[in-house]
C-alpha angles and dihedrals in degrees: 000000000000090000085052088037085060094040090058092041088051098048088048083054100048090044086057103040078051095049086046091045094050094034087048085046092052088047095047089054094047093051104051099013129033107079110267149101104319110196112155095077088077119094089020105144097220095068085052104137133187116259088244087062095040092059104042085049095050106030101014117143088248089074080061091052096047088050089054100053125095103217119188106236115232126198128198133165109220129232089270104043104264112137104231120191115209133181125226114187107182116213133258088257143031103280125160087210123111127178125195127210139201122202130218130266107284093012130090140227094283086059090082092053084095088073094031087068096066094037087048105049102020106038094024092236137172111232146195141178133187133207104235124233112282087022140098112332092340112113118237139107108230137030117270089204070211109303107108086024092071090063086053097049086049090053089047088041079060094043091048084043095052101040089055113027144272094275087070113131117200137191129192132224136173151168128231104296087021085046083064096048103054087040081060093043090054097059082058126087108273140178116260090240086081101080101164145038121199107184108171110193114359142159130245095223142345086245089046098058102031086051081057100046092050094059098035089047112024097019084230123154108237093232125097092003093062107048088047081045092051091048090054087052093052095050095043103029110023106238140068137245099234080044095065097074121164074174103062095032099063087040071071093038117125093174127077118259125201106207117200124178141156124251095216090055110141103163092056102019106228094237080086103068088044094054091051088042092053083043097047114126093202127057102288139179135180137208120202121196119218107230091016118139124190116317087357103103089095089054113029089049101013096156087053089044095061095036095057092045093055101044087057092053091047098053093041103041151036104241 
């Protein structure tokens, strides 16, 4: 009677540690990412940035310039049915450069016009910028973190491709959830007219980070919370943690990626740039900034920034 007592009593356990895990895995999706209000991320001490950087990010010159711009709108529907809006700015004169660019996770394509500026008025680019999925004026209900998002950048990299020629050179270049993107667009397929990848700040893997941020931010274990987490993903989004591998995707890269990344990075620790830079297929360098938190390295060591850019392009291109 006692031994079927404690079999009752464990399987009572086990039924509501499994009702706590999927309740916790809904939540978690929910959370970071079905498409909502997101508001926990506000107040978190890791995206803590100097004054100097809040308000060149908020109220820079560079907002002006995008206002100014007059950027053609671009529509696509993705493979699997979702409406993206992507900007093309062409540039002052006639280039056959194009540099493409992938915002971070909560912003929007103008975002990068913090970088476009630059591209634009110092290099004579052409450039373009796209909403992600789940972002800004693109359709979708949940948040790629990239995934899905690399299909739709090398269906942008075509159309680019096909709108201006097939001398068109291009060149990538992403932030933090973006980083990721164009790291993931990279272990794709591509047309030899895209000769660079810049991703500042990424992530090595969905699972990666978001096993980082449980236990940063909710002090949480991953197991059992993750792979619960992960299932969730598959069945509402269409894709897995572990599958959304930057990792996996530059050990496949044949063009050469620029890391950057700063060394005071708390929100995507910077171990994870050098361990896709020592796994990187292609010829690959990185730059760390000293002082640097997550998405500052432009503006904390801007000089630094463009010279090593264009020391990479140099040195990897012909441009």
């Amino acid at each position: 009677m006692k031994r079927k007592k404690w079999v009752k009593i464990g399987i009572g356990l086990l039924i509501v540690l499994l009702i706590i895990d999927i309740g916790a895995s809904v939540y978690f999706y929910q959370l970071a990412i079905d498409r909502n209000e997101k508001d926990f991320l506000q107040g978190n001490e890791d995206l803590e940035v100097s004054a100097e950087t809040k308000e060149v990010l908020l109220e820079g010159d560079w907002r002006t310039w995008v206002n100014q711009q007059n950027f053609d709108e671009w529509t696509m529907t993705s493979h699997d049915g979702i409406d993206l809006k992507g900007y093309f700015l062409e540039a002052d004169k006639p280039s056959n450069k194009v540099v493409v660019m992938a915002h971070g996770y909560l912003g929007n394509a103008m975002d990068m016009g913090l970088f476009g500026q630059y591209y634009y008025e110092q290099k004579g680019y052409n450039i373009f910028t796209a909403d992600a999925r789940g972002h800004g004026a693109s359709g979708g209900d949940y948040i790629g973190f990239g995934w899905h998002d690399r299909l739709d950048y090398v269906d942008w990299i075509k159309r680019i491709i096909a709108e201006y020629g097939e001398d068109t050179e291009i060149i990538l270049h992403g932030v933090s959830m973006g980083a990721a993107t164009v790291l993931m667009t990279a272990g794709e397929e591509l047309p030899d007219n895209v000769k660079a990848v810049i991703a500042d700040s990424p992530y090595t893997s969905v699972y990666d980070l978001f096993a980082y941020q449980m236990d940063r931010m909710f002090h949480l274990p991953s197991i059992p919370f993750l792979p619960s987490t992960s299932a969730v993903t598959q069945l509402r989004a269409g894709y897995s943690l572990k599958e959304a591998s930057a990792l996996d995707q530059v050990r496949k890269a044949e063009v050469p990626i620029l890391y950057i990344h700063g060394n005071a990075d708390t929100f995507v620790p910077t171990r994870m740039s050098k361990k896709l830079y020592e796994n990187t297929k292609s010829d690959a360098e990185l730059l760390t900034v000293d002082g640097a938190n997550h998405g500052e390295p432009f503006v904390v060591a801007k000089e630094k920034y463009i010279d090593k850019v264009n020391e990479f392009l140099n040195n990897h291109t012909d441009w």
